[in-house]
C-alpha positions in Angstrom: 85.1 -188.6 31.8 87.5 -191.0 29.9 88.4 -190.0 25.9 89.5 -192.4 23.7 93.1 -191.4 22.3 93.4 -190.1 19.2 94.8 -192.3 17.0 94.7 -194.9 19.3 93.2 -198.2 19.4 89.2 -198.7 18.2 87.1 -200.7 20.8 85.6 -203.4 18.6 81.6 -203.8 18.7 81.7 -207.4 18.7 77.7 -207.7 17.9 78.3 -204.7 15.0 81.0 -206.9 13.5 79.1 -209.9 13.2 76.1 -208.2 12.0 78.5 -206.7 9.3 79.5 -209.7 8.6 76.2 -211.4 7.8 75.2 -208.2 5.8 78.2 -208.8 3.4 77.3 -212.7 2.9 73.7 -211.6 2.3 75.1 -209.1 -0.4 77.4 -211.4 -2.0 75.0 -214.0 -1.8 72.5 -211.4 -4.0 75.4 -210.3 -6.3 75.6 -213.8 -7.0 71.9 -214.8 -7.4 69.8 -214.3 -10.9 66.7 -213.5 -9.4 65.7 -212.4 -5.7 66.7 -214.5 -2.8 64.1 -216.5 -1.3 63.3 -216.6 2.2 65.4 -219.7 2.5 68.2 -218.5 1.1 68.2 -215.7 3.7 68.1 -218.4 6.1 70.9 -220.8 4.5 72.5 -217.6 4.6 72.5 -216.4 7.5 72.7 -220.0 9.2 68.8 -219.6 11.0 68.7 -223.4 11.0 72.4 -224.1 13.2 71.6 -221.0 15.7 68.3 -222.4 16.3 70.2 -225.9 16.3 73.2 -223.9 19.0 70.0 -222.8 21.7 68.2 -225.6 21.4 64.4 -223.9 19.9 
């Protein structure tokens, strides 16, 4: 059984990251809106259009 030392270093959760990351632009992106964000602006926001532009759908 391995233990993580304490104190040590954190393993990183590269998926976890990004997906905090696109949480915090979709809340500053609210913060910054006057009324609700539209579906689109989810989108522009969370870059839909280029990652379905990356895999090629």
């Amino acid at each position: 059984m391995h233990v993580a030392p304490v104190g040590g270093t954190a393993v990183q959760d590269h998926v976890a990251l990004a997906e905090i990351e696109l949480c915090g632009e979709l809340i500053i992106a609210a913060s910054a809106a006057e009324d609700r964000l539209s579906l689109e602006s989810i989108d522009e926001v969370l870059k839909v259009a280029e990652e379905r532009a990356a895999s090629g759908d």
